[in-house]
C-alpha beads as a LAMMPS data file, in Angstrom:
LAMMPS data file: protein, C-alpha beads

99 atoms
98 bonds

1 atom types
1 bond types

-500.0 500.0 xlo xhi
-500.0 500.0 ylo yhi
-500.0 500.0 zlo zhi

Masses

1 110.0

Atoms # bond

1 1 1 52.645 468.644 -310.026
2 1 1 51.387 468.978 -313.039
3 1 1 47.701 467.303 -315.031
4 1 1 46.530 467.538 -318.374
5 1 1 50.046 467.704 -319.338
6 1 1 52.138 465.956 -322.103
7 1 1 55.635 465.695 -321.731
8 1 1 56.841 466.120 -325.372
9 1 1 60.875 465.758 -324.954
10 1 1 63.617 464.704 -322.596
11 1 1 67.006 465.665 -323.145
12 1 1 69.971 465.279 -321.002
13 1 1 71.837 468.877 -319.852
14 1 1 75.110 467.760 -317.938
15 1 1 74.120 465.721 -315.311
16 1 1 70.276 467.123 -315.241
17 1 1 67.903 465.947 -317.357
18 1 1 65.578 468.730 -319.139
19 1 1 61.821 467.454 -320.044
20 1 1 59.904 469.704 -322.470
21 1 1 56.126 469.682 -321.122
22 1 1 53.377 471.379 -323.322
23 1 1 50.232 472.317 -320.502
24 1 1 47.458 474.366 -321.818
25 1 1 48.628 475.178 -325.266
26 1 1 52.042 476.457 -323.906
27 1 1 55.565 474.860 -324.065
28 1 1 57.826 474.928 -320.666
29 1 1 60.687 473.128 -319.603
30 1 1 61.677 471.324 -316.197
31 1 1 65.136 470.993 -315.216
32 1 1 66.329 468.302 -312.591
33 1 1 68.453 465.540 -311.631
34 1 1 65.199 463.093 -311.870
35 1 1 62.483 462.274 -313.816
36 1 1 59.275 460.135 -312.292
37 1 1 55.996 459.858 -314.869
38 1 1 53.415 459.079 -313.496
39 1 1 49.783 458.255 -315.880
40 1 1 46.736 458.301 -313.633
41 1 1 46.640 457.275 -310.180
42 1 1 45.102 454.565 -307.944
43 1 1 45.760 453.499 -304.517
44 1 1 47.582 450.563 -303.707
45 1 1 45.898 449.382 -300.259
46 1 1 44.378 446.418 -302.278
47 1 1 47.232 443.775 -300.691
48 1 1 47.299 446.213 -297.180
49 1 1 44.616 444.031 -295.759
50 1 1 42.299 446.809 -295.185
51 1 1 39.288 444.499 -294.702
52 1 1 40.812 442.223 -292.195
53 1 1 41.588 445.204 -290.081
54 1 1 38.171 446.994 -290.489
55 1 1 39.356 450.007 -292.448
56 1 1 36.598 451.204 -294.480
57 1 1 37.395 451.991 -298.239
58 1 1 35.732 453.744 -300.827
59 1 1 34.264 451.648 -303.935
60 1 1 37.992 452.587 -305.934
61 1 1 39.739 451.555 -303.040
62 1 1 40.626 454.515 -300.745
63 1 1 40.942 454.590 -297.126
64 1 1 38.060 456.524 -296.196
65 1 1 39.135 459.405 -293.304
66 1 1 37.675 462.045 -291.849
67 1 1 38.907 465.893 -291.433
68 1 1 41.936 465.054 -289.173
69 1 1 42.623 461.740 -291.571
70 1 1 41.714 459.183 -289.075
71 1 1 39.963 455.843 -290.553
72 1 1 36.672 454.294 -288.847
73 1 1 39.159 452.259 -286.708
74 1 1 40.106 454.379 -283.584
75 1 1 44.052 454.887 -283.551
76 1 1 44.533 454.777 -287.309
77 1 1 45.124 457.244 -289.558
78 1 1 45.807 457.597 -293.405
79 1 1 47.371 460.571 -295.140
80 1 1 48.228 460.533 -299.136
81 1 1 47.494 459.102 -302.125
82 1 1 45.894 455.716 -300.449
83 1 1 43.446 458.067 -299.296
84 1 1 42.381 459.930 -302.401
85 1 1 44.735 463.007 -301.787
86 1 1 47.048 464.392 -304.553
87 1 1 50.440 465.172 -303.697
88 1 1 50.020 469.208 -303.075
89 1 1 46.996 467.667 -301.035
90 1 1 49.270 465.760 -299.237
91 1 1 51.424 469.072 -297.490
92 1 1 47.950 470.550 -296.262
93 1 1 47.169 467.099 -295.025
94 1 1 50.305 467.174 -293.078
95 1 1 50.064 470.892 -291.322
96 1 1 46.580 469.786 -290.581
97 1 1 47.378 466.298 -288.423
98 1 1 50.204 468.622 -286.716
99 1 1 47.110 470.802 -285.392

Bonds

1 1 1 2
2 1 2 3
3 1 3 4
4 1 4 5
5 1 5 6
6 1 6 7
7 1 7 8
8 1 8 9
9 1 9 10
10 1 10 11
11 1 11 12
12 1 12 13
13 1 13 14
14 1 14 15
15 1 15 16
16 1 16 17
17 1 17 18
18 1 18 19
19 1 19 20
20 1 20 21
21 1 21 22
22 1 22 23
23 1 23 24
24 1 24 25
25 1 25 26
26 1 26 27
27 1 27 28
28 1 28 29
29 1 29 30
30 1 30 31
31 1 31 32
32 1 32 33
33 1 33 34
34 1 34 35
35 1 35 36
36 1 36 37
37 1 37 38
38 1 38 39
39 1 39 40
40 1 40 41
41 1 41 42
42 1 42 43
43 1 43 44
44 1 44 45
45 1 45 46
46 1 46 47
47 1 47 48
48 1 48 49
49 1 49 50
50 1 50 51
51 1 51 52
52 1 52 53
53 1 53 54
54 1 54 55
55 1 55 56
56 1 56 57
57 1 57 58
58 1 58 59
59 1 59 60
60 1 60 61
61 1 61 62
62 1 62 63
63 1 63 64
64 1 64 65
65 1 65 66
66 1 66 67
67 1 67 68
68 1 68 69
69 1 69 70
70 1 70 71
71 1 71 72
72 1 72 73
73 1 73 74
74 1 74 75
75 1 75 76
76 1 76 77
77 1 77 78
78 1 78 79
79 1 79 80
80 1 80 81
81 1 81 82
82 1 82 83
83 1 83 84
84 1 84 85
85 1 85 86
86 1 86 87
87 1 87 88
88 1 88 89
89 1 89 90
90 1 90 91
91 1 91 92
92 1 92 93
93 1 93 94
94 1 94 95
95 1 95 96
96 1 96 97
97 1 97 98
98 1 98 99
């Protein structure tokens, strides 16, 4: 993952596609078979009906959890970007609820 990055060409290569990114003053390229853009982030619990069930959000609409990602309702949990994590956030997440 990368932020404060502009992607400033795509260009198919055979059956990849190759997307120029400039990051910090400097130019690199990504190779792969894919491309997903994504422009800020938000969650998207606000159809989930989080309020009906008692989960307790945050005022931009995360799940609020604690250190082992469980909610205020016992027996839920919440792991990713619906609770404020990014994705490399997201692995760490994961080894931690396997603890």
């Amino acid at each position: 993952m990368r932020v404060d990055s502009k992607v400033i060409g795509l260009e198919r290569q055979g059956n990849c596609i190759a997307v120029k990114v400039e990051s910090s003053g400097k130019i690199s390229q990504v190779v792969g078979t894919h491309v997903l853009v994504a422009i800020g982030r938000q969650p998207n619990t606000d159809d989930l009906g989080l309020e009906k069930a008692g989960i307790a959000t945050d005022p931009r609409g995360h799940i609020q959890v604690d250190d082992q990602l469980r909610t205020n309702v016992p027996g839920v949990w919440a792991m990713g970007d619906c609770n404020g994590a990014t994705s490399s956030h997201c692995n760490d997440q994961a080894k931690m609820s396997d603890t």
